[in-house]
Structures are given as C-alpha cells and as structure tokens.
TORNU-988297 format. One record per residue (C-alpha): residue number from 1; x, y, z. Coordinates in steps of 0.2 Angstrom, whole numbers. Example, Ala and Ser with C-alpha at 12.3 -4.5 7.8 and 13.67 -1.06 7.14 Angstrom:
residues 2
[1, [62, -22, 39]]
[2, [68, -5, 36]]
This chain:
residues 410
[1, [0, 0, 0]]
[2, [14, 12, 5]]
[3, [22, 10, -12]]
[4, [7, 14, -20]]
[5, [6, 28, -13]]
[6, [21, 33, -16]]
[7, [29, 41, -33]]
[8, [42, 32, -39]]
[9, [40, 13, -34]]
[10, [31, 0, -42]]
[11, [14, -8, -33]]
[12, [0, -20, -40]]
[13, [-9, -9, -30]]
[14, [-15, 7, -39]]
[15, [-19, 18, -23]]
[16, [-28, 30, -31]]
[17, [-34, 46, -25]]
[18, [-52, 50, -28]]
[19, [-50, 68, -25]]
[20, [-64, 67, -10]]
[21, [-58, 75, 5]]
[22, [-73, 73, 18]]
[23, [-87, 62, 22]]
[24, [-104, 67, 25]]
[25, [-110, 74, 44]]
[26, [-126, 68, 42]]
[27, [-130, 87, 42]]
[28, [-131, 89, 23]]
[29, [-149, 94, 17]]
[30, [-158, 97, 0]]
[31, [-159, 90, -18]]
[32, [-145, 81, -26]]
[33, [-144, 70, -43]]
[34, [-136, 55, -48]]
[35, [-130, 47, -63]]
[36, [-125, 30, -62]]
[37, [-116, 22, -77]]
[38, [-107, 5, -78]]
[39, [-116, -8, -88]]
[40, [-130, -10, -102]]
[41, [-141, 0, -89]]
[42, [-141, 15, -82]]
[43, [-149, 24, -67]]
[44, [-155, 40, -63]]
[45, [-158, 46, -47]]
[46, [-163, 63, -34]]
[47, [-157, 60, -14]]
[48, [-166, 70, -7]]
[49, [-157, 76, 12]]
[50, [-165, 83, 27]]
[51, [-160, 79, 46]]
[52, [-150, 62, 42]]
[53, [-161, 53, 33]]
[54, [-161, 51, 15]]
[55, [-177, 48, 2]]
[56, [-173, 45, -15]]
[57, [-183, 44, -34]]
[58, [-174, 33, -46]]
[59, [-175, 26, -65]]
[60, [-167, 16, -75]]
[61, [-164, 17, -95]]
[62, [-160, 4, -105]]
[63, [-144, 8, -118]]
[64, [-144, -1, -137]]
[65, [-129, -9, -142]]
[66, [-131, 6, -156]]
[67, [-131, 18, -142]]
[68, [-116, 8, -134]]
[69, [-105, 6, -151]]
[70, [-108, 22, -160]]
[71, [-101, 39, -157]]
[72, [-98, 46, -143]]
[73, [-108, 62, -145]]
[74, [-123, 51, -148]]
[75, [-120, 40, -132]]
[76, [-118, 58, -120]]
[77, [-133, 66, -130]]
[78, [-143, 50, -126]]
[79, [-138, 52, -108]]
[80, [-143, 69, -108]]
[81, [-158, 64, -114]]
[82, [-165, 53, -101]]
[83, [-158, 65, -86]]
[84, [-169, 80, -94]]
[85, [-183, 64, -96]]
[86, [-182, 62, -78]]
[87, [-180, 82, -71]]
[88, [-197, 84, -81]]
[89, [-203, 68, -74]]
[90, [-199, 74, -55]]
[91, [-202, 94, -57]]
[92, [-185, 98, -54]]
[93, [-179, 114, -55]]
[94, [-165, 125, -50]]
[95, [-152, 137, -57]]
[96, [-138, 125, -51]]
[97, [-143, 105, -49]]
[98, [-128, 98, -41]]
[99, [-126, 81, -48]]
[100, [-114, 68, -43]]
[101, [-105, 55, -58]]
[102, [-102, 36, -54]]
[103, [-93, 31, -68]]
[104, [-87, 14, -69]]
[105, [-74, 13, -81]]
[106, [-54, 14, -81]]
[107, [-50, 32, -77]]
[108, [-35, 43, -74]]
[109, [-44, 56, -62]]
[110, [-36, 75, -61]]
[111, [-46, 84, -49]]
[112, [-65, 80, -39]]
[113, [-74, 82, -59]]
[114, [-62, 79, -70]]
[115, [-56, 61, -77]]
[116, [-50, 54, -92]]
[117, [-57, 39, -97]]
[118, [-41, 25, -100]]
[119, [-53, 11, -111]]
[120, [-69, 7, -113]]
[121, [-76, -9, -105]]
[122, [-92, -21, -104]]
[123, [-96, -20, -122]]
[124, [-93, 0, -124]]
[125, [-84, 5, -138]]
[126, [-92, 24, -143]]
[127, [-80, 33, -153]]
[128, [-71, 50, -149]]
[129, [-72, 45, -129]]
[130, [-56, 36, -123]]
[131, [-42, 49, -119]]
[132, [-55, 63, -116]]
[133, [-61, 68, -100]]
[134, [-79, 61, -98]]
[135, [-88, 76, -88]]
[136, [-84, 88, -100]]
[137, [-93, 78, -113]]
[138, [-108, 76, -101]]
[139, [-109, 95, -98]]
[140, [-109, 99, -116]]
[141, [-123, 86, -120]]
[142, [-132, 93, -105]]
[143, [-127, 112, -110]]
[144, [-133, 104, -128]]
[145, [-149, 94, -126]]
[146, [-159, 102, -110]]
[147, [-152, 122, -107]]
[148, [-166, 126, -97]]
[149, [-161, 115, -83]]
[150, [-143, 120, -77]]
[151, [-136, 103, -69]]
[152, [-118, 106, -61]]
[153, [-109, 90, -64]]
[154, [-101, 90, -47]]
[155, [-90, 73, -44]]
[156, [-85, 60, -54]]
[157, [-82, 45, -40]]
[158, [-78, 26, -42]]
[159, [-95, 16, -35]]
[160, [-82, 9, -19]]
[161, [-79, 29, -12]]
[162, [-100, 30, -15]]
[163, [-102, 15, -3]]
[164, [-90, 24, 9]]
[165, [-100, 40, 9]]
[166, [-116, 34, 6]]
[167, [-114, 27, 25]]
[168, [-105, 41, 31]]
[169, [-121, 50, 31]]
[170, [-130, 39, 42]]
[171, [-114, 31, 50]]
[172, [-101, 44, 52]]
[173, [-87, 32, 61]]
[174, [-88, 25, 43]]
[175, [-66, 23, 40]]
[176, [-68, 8, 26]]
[177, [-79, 4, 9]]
[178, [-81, -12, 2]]
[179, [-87, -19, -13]]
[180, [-90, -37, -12]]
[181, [-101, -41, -27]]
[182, [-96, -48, -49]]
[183, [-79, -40, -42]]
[184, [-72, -32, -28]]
[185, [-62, -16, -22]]
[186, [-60, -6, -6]]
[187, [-57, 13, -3]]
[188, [-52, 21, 14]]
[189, [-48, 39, 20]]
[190, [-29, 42, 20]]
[191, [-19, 57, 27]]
[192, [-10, 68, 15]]
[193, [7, 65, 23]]
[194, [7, 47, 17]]
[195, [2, 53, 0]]
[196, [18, 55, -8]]
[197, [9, 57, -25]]
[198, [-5, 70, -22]]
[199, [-4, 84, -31]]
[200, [-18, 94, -24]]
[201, [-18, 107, -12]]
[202, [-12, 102, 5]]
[203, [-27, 113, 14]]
[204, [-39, 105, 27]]
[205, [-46, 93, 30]]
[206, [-28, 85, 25]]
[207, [-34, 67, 20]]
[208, [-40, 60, 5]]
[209, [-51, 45, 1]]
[210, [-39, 32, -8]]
[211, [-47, 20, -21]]
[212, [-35, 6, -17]]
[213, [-40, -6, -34]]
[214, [-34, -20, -22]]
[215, [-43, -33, -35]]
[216, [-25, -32, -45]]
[217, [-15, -39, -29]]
[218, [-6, -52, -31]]
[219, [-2, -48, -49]]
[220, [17, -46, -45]]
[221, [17, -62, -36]]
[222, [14, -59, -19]]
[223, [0, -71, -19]]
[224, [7, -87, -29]]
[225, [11, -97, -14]]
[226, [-7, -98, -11]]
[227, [-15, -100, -29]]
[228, [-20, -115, -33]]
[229, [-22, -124, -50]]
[230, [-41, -118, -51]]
[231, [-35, -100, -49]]
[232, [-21, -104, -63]]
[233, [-34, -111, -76]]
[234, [-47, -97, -72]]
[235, [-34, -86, -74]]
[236, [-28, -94, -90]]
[237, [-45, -92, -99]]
[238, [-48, -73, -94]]
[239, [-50, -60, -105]]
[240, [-36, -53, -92]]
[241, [-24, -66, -90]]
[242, [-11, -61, -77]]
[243, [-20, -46, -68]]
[244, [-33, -45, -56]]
[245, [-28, -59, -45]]
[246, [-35, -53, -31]]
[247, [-51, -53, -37]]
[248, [-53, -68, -46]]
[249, [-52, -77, -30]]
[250, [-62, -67, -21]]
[251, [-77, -61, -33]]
[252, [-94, -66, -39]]
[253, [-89, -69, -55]]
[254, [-78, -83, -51]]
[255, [-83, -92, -36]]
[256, [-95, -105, -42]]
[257, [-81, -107, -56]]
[258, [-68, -110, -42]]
[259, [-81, -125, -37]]
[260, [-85, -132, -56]]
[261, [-67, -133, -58]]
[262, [-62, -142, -39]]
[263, [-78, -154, -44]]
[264, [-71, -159, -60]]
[265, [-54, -164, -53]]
[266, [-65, -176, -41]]
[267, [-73, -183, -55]]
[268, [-56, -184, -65]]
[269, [-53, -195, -48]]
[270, [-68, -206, -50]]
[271, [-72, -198, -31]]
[272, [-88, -189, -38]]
[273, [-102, -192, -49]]
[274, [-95, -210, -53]]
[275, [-83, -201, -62]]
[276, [-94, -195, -75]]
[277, [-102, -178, -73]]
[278, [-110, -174, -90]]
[279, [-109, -163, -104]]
[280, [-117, -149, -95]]
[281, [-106, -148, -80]]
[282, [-90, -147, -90]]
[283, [-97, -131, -100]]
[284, [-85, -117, -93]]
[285, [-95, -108, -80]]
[286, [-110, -116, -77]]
[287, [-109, -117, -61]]
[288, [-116, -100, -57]]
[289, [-108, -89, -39]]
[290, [-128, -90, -35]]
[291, [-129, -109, -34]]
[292, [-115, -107, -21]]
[293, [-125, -95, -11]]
[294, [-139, -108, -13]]
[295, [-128, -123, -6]]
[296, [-123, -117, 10]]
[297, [-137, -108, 15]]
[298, [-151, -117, 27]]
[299, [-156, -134, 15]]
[300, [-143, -133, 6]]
[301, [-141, -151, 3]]
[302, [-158, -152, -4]]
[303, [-155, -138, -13]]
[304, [-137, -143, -20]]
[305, [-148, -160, -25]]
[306, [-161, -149, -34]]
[307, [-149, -137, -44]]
[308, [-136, -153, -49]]
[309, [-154, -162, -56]]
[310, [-162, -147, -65]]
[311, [-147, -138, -70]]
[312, [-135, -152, -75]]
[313, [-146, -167, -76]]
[314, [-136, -176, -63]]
[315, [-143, -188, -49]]
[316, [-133, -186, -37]]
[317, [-130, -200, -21]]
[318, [-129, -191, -5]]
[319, [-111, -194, -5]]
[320, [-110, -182, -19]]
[321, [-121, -168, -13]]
[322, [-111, -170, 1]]
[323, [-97, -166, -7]]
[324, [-104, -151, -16]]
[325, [-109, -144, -1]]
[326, [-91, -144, 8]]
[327, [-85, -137, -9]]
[328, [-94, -124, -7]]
[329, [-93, -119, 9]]
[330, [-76, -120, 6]]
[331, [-72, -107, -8]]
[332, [-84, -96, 1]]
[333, [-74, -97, 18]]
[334, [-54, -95, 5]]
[335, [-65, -79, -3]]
[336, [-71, -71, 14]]
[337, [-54, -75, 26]]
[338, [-43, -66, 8]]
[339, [-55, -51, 9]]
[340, [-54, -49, 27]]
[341, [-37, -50, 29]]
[342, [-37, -36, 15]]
[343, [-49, -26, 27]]
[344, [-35, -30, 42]]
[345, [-20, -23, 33]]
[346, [-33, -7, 30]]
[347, [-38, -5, 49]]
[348, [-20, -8, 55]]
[349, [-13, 4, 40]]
[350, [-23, 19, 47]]
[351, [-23, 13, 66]]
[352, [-42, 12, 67]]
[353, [-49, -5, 77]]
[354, [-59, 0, 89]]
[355, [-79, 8, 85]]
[356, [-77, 9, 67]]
[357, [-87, 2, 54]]
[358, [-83, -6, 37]]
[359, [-97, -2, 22]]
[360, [-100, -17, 12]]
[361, [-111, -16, -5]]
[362, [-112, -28, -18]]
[363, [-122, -45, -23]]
[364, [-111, -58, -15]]
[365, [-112, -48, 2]]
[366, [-130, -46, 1]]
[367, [-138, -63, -5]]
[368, [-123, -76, 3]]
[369, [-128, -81, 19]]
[370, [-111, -84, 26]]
[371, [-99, -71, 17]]
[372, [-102, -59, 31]]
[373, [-99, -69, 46]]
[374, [-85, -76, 38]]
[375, [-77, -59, 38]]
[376, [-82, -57, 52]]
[377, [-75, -69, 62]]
[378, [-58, -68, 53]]
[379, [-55, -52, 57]]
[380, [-57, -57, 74]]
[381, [-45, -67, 74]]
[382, [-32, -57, 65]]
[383, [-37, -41, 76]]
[384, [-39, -50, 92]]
[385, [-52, -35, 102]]
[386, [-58, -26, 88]]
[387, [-74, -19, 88]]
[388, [-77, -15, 69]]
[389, [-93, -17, 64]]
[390, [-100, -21, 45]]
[391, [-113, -12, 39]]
[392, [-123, -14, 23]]
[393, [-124, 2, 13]]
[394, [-136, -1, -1]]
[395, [-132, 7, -19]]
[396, [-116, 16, -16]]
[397, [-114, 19, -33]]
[398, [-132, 30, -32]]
[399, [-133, 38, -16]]
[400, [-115, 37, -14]]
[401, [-113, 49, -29]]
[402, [-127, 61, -22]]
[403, [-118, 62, -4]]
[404, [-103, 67, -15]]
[405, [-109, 80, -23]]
[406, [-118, 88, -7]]
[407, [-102, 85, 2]]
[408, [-93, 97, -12]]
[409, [-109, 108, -9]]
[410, [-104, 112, 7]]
C-alpha cells in the first residue's frame, strides 16, 4: 500500500486518490442527482437530504448496443436525454442542480470532476471517448440537449468511495468501503502525509479517500504461494490473463467457477459423480456464484440436490451432494478470510480497530448467507479485540454519488 502511494516505486496496488476529502456529517440537506453508469443499464436518481435521513426517486434506462458502439456524442446526448426525461418527470428545477457521476470505467482522475477515461469496458466502444475527459462531454450534452435545466456536474467518483460516503451519512465512524459483489475493491480515508503522489492542495481537511483497486494484488506475485491450480486455469481463460488476481479469488464472477473446476478434478478422480459428470457440468462456467449461495445456505443439501438435477441433469448419491456442499462452503470461507485480511491490513494501515465500521455493498455480500460472518470472524482473529462493525450500505454507486456532490456543496 505504502508503495502505492508513493511516486516512484512500483505496486499491484494502484492507490488512487479519488480527490474526495470529507465524508458526509449527516448534516447535509436538500436535492441532489445522480447518474450511475457502468453496464447496459443506467440509473438515474434525486437524494433527497433533510435531518439524516435520505429519500430517493430513481429510473433506469436501457442503452442499445447502437447507443453503446456508436459515437460518442450520440451516447452523452442520449444520456442527456434521459436525465432532462427524468427532471421533467420529478419537477426539478433550479439554477444549479448539483449532480454527482459514478462512472465505472478505467479512469485517470485530475481533480474532484475531472477524469480521463483510459478504455472502454463491458461491451462499450463509442468513438471520440477514450483519452478525453468524460464530464466535459456530459456538460456539453447537457449544455446541448436540456439548457433550461442547469445541472452542475459536481463529482465524478468510483462506486467503492459511494459506498463509503453513502454510509458516512447515516454512520459517520464510517473509515472503510467495500465492494464485495461480480468483483471487488475497497477505498479508505488516507492522510495527505502518506500521500507522496498527491498533487492537490495540502489545505484541510488534510486526508483524501484512496481508491485502493486491491482486486490487482497479487499480480506481482505476492500471492502465488497460495493459488491453486483452479485460480491458474481461471486465470488462464480470462479475458485478463495475469491481472486481477485478487479478485478472481475473491469475486462473484468466479466463485462458483472455483467450485466447477475443484468438482471436476474429483470426478477426474472417479471420487464424484461416478466419475462421470455430463456434458453440461463441463461447460465453462455453469456453475453459477448464486448456486453457491444456494448450497450453503439453510437446506442446502436439498437444494445442491435440486440445482445438480435441474441444471446439469445429474442424480446425485448423497455422497456427492455432500461433497458439493463442503465445496462450497469451502471457496466461500478462502473468498471471505482473503478479503478480510485485505480489510485487516486497512484498519491496522490507518490505526483504526476500535468503533469503526466497514461499508460493504455488492451482490455476494447481500444474498450469501455466510460471506459476512465469515469476515467477520476472521478479522477477529487477525485483530484480536476489535470492535469493527459491518454495515450494509445499499447502492453506493447512487446515493453514494449524491452524498458526494452535497459534500462538495458544502
């Protein structure tokens, strides 16, 4: 972490800073947008503030592959678009709509609302984007596309410092967000002191939220004497072989494949499914991270049964769904003790272990029924004493981007 913060050495750590000095008091009031882009979908949104608690108004607007692959100018004019759709649709008014920007995309960020998008992701490829900062484009095609409604871009954030300050608001001993969902990150607040490559101004409140990108750990080796040979042919057939190692042993999007893969050596082995598991099972990634969830959850042999008979078409003995059970219990318990010994380095980095909390978002956090005390009781053990608590805070990446902008209000 150090190094990454630092301006000279190497790190798989990026440790970036978000530009976002100060976490919400819970004191902020009024009407705040925001714009939430990161997939095929995209969400609009008004928070609206008042004595700590937070109401909110939201849609979501489909984007075509057209929209998606075309120019760049069509996509922000589209996005314009459906944000004047929406202030129409809620009576919004205002000489100066603050509006806060999670943008899930590579970026290089320069200041609180100003980033340059690296490469486009997730199917995006709209022309005349990538090396140009991204809230200028949206201002013009709001400037362009709906002048009678003056909406201020405010902040452009990463959807892991929304989760931070969308609980800040209602949690202000909030020090850690968490993202624990198709991938994973964490962000924390940092003092300027240890920021050796800040190159903002060093004015209060001298700290700065640091986007750690800690799914790329381990992509200098740091964690090779713990992969195994399921995390090597994951690895092997990414679309991003050799980074993001972190992550892929950790994240939804390759749990249930850790499990297919641990299966299938078993059956290699003639220890599982009489050594024969079918056409269906050996299809890369069928295994879904939700039938994992499912499996170790209250029945979950019957409903390991169930899924391996209607998804696979394998009648399984009850030695099998055994087996499938304790597989999946154990990748869920590797995933949560890596991610909360992440957390541990964090709290112990920054010296806070006692009355804080961690603010988790993200689908494997929310619908595994084990992930959290997992955590939980790891960091217990690696923080002997602490008294951290874990909090869900629901749609970071919304409200998160809101608390931002009304944080820069004040």
């Amino acid at each position: 972490m150090a190094d990454g913060l630092s301006k000279d050495k190497k790190s798989s750590l990026k440790m970036l800073p978000s530009f976002v000095r100060s976490t919400p008091t819970g004191k902020e009031s009024g009407d705040y947008l925001a714009l939430d882009i990161g997939g095929t979908n995209f969400r609009v949104l008004r928070c609206s503030l008042n004595d700590g608690q937070i109401q909110t108004n939201a849609e979501v607007y489909p984007m075509s592959s057209e929209v998606m692959t075309g120019t760049g100018r069509d996509l922000f004019a589209f996005i314009a678009d459906c944000i004047k759709s929406f202030l129409q649709k809620y009576d919004i008014k205002g000489s100066n709509i603050p509006l806060g920007f999670t943008f899930s995309f590579p970026c290089t960020q320069h200041s609180l609302n100003r980033a340059t998008l690296i490469t486009w992701t997730k199917g995006f490829t709209a022309s005349g984007v990538e090396g140009e900062e991204v809230v200028q484009l949206l201002q013009n095609a709001l400037a362009e596309r709906c002048p009678d409604f003056k909406v201020n871009v405010a902040a452009i954030v990463n959807d892991t410092v929304g989760t931070l300050m969308a609980s800040a608001y209602e949690n202000p001993k909030s020090v850690i967000g968490l993202i624990i969902g198709t991938g994973t990150n964490a962000c924390y607040m940092e003092q300027l002191d240890a920021v050796e490559k800040w190159t903002g101004d060093r004015d209060d409140p001298k700290q700065v939220i640091i986007n750690i990108e800690w799914g790329s750990f381990g992509d200098h080796g740091h964690l090779d004497n713990i992969r195994t040979g399921f995390d090597r042919e994951i690895d092997e057939h990414s679309l991003n072989r050799g980074k993001n190692t972190f992550e892929k042993m950790i994240s939804g999007m390759y749990l249930g494949e850790v499990v297919r893969l641990a299966a299938l050596l078993l059956v290699k082995d003639g220890a599982l499914f009489n050594g024969n598991a079918g056409d269906k099972f050996n299809i890369r990634e069928s295994f879904e991270t939700r039938y994992v969830s499912e499996i170790v959850g209250e029945n979950g042999a019957a409903n390991a049964r169930e899924i391996l008979k209607d998804k696979f078409g394998i009648d399984a003995s009850e030695s099998d769904v055994d087996t499938i059970v304790k597989l999946c219990n154990a990748a869920s318990v590797r995933a949560g003790r890596l991610a909360a010994t992440g957390i541990a380095a964090i709290l112990l980095k920054i010296n806070e272990t006692k009355d804080r909390i961690v603010a988790v978002d993200g689908s494997v956090y929310k619908k595994h029924p084990t992930f959290a005390k997992i955590m939980s009781d790891t960091l217990s053990e690696l923080i002997p004493g602490n008294t951290i608590s874990w909090v869900l805070a629901d749609d970071g990446s919304g409200v998160g981007a809101a608390m931002v902008a009304a944080v820069t209000k004040v």
